[in-house]
Structure formats: C-alpha cells, structure tokens
N, C-alpha and C positions, 0 to 999 in steps of 0.2 A: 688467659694469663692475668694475672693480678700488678696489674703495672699503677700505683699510683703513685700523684707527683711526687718528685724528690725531696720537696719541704715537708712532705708530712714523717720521714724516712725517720726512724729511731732505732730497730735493730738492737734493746739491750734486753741482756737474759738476767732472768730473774727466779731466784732462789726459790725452790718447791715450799719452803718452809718460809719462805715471806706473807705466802698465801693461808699457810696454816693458823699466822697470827690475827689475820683478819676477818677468816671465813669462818661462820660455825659451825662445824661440823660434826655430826656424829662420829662413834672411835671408830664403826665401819666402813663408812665414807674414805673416813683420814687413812686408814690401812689401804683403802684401793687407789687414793691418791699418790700413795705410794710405789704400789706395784703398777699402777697402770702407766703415771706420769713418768719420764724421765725428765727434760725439761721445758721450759716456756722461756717466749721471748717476745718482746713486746714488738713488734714488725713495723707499726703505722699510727702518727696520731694525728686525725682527723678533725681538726677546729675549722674557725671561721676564717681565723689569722693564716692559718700553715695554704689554704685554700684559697687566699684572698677572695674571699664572697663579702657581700654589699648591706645583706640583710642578715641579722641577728633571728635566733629563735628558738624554742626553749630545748633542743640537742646542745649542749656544749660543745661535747667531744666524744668523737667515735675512734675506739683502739680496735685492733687487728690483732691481735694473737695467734701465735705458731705454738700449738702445743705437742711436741713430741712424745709416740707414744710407746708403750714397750711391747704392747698385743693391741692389736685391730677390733677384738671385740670388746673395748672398755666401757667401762660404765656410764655412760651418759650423766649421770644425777651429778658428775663431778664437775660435768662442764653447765649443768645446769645452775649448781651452788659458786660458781665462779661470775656466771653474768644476771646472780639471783638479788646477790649481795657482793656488785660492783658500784660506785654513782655513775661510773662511763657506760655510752654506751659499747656492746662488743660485739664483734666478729671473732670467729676462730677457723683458724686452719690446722685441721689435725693432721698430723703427717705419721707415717709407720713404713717404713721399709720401700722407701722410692713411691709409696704411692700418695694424696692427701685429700683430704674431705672438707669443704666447709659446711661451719655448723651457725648457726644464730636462736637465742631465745629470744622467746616473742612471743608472752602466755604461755609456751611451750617448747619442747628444742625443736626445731626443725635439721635437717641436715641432707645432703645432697649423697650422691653416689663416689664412689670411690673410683679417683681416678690417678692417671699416673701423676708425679709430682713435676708440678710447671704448666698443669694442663685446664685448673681451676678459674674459672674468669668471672671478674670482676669489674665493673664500670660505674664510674662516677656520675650521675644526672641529675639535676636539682642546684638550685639558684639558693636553696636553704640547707642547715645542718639536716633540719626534719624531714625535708624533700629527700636528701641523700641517703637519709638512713632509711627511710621508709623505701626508697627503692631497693637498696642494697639489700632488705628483706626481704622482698619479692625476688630477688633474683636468687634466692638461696632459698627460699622458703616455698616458692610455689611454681608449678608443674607446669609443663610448657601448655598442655591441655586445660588451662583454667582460664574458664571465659571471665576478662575484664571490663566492666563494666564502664564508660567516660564516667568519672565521677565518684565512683566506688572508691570507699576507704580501704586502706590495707587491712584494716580487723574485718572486713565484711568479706573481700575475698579470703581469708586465711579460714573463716567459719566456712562459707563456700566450698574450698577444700576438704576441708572434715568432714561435710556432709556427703560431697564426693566418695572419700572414704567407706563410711558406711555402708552407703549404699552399694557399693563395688561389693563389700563385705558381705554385705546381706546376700547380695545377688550369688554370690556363690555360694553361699550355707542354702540360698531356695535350690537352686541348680542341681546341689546334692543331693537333696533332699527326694525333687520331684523324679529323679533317675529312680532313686531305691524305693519310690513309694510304691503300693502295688494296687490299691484301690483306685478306681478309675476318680471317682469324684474327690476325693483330698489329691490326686496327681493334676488334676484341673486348675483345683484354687492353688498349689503354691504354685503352676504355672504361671496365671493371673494376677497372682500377687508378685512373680518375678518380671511380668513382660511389665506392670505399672509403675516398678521402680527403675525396668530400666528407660522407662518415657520419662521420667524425671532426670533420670541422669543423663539423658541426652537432652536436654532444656538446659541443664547445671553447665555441661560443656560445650555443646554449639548454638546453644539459643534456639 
C-alpha cells in the first residue's frame, strides 16, 4: 500500500492538455496521449518541508502521479516524455481497470508488475530528499534477486540489473540454439559458452 503522510497529500487533477503545453512532443506521441491517457492527478508532493526532514539536498521535490489509463498496453515513451521534461522528480502509478503498476524513470523506465489496485507498496527511508528517492527507485526499479552491495550506488546496481538482463537473454538464445544444433563440436561450445555465462550470472546474483 502506498500510504504516505498526510502533509504531503494533494490529490488535484490536471487537464491532459496542461501537459501538452509543456511537453515536446511529436504529433505521434500527442495522438497516443490521447488515446492512451484519460486522466492525471497529482497524488503526493514530496519536499523537505511537507516531510519535516533536518537536511537539505539537491532533490527538491518528489511528485506521485496517478495516471489513468484507457488500454493496459500503453505506450510507455508518454510516461517517459512526462518525467523526461519535468524539473520534479516523479513517481507514477498507472492505474486500468481495478488494476495499477508503478513505473519511475531513471536513464530509463523501469516499471513493476501489474497488480490489483491498493496492492502496490511504497515506503519512505532516508533522513534526505536524495536518500528517499533513491530508494523509492530501488524499490520500483529492481528485482528482489539483485544482489546489493553495502555501498553500491543506485546507477551501479541498476547497470547490474541490465547486465542481468542480458545475460538471462543470452542464455536462452544459447539454450536454443545448442537443443537444434546437430554437430557434436559447435553443440559443445555453445554449451560452454552457456554454462560461463551462467557462473556469471550466479556471481551477479548470489555472490
């Protein structure tokens, strides 16, 4: 559940076409913002003040957005162009038909699984704006399976992840591969070359 305190609490909705003035957008974008969006509402503003915290730091302000959608397979680039060319930082909760996703960009969108609506959760930790948001990325952005390192910056584990990626990827393009290969000695090396990626990828996640 996304419970945070009541002073940060704002709740106003905001005209699809507020965004248009501000955003730049190509006219295909602007057309999917239309069919995709119904509307937005500004949920949560996130300061130093609303939070009484002690130390300043270069996060201002973090906003929460509800963006309602009208199909579940929307185009991402819209929520991308939205926290591309915002100066806050953002959070979104997309919401479609009883169910809602969050999403955050951070060099890239990340976004979480679809779950029923109410069921999404969210938690505050950090003594700074930067602390807070940097967690509040992690907790939307990376996989329960991502080894954290004491110390590790959120950009290192988020590359971490990606690299993850890949190599998941790889491994199953080798997998395929070595099933239909028929020659004993190329059915060898893409074995070899799949058992070495997957000892990396067990270093990547359990050390």
């Amino acid at each position: 559940m996304i419970n945070f305190p009541g002073s940060t609490k704002i709740g106003r909705r905001i005209p699809k076409e507020a965004f248009y003035r501000h955003l730049d957008l190509t006219a295909s974008l602007k057309s999917k913002f239309v069919t995709d969006v119904d509307h937005i509402v500004v949920e949560n503003s996130l300061t130093r003040e609303s939070l009484r915290l002690a130390e300043s730091s270069d996060v201002r302000e973090i906003l929460l957005l509800s963006i309602a959608l009208k199909k579940q397979d929307f185009d991402g680039k819209i929520v991308e162009a939205i926290a591309r060319q915002n100066q806050h930082k953002l959070l979104f909760r997309l919401v479609y038909e009883g169910q809602e996703q969050l999403a955050v960009y951070e060099g890239k969108l990340y976004r979480t699984a679809w779950k029923a609506s109410g069921e999404s959760d969210l938690t505050l930790r950090g003594d700074t704006m930067t602390a807070i948001w940097e967690d509040l990325v992690r907790q939307i952005a990376l996989r329960p399976e991502i080894k954290m390192e004491e110390g590790e910056s959120l950009c290192q584990q988020l590359k971490n992840q990606d690299v993850i990626d890949q190599l998941q990827k790889r491994i199953q393009k080798l997998d395929k591969a070595a099933w239909k290969e028929e020659q004993p000695k190329k059915r060898f090396a893409l074995y070899t070359e799949m058992m070495e990626l997957k000892k990396q990828l067990e270093e990547l996640t359990h050390g």
